[in-house]
C-alpha positions as CSV (number, residue, x, y, z in Angstrom):
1,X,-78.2,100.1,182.1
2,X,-80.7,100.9,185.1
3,X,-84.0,101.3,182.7
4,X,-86.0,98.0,183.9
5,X,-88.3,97.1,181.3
6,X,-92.4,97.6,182.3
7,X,-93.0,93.9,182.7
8,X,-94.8,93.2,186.1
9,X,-93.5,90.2,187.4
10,X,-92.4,88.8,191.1
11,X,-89.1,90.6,191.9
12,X,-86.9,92.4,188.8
13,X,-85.5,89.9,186.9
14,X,-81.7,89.8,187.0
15,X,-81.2,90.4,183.3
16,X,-77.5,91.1,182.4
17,X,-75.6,91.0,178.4
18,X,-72.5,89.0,177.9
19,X,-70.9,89.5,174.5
20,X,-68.8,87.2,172.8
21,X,-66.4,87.2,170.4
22,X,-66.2,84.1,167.8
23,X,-64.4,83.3,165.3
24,X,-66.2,83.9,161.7
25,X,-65.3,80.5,160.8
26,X,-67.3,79.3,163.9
27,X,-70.2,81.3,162.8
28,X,-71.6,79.2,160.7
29,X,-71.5,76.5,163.1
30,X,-73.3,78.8,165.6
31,X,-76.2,79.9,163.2
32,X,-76.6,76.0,161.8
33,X,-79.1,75.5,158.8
34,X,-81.4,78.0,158.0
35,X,-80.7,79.0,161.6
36,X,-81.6,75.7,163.4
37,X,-78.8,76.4,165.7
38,X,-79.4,79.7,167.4
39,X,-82.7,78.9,167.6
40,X,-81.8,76.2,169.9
41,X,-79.8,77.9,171.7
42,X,-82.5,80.2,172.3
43,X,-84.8,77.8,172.9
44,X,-83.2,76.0,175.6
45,X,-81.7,78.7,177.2
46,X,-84.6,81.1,177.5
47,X,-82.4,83.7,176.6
48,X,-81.9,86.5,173.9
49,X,-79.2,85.8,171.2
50,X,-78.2,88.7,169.0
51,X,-75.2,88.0,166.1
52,X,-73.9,91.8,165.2
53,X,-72.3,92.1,161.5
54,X,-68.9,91.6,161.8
55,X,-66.5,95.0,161.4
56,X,-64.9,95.9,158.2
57,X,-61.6,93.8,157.6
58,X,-62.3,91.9,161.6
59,X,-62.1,88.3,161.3
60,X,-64.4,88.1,164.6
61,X,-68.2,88.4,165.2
62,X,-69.7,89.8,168.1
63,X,-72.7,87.5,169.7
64,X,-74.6,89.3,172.6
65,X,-76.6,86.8,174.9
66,X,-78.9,88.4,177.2
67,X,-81.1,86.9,179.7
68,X,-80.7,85.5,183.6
69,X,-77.0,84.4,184.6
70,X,-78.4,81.4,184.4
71,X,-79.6,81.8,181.0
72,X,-76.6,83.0,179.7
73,X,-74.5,80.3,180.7
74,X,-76.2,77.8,179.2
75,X,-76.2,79.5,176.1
76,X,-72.7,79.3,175.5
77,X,-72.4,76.1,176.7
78,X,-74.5,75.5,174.0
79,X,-72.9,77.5,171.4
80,X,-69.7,76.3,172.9
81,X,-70.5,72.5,172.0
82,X,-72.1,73.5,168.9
83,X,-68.8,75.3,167.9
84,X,-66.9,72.5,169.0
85,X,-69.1,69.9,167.2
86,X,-68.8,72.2,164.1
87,X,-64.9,72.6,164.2
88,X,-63.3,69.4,165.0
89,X,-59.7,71.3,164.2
90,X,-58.2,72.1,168.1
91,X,-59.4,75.2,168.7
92,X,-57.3,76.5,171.1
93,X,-59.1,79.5,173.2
């Protein structure tokens, strides 16, 4: 959307949302204990990590990142080796 948010700051950030789709078996993964995880993720990344509920009868979850290109990239590089870590089956994207 256009709305930029009422935070002063030098230049509008360039805030964007990515969406990804994962796995439900890579959720857990994602989330870690209690959380731990995505907390990282947002931690390290700086940027806003959202997990929707998944849809009735989908075997997918939505996670929505938002933040900086920069941000967003390395949180699912994060997720992505976190995901990996968690499923050491071949997960063939």
């Amino acid at each position: 959307g256009a709305g930029a948010g009422a935070g002063a700051g030098a230049g509008a950030a360039n805030i964007s949302t990515v969406q990804l789709h994962v796995p439900s078996t890579s959720v857990g993964s994602i989330l870690g204990k209690g959380g731990a995880n995505i907390q990282q993720v947002r931690q390290f990344s700086g940027a806003r990590v959202k997990l929707h509920n998944s849809e009735e009868g989908s075997n997918e979850r939505t996670v929505e990142i938002a933040g900086t290109p920069e941000q967003i990239q390395v949180a699912q590089s994060i997720m992505q080796s976190f995901i990996a870590s968690g499923a050491q089956a071949s997960n063939m994207y």
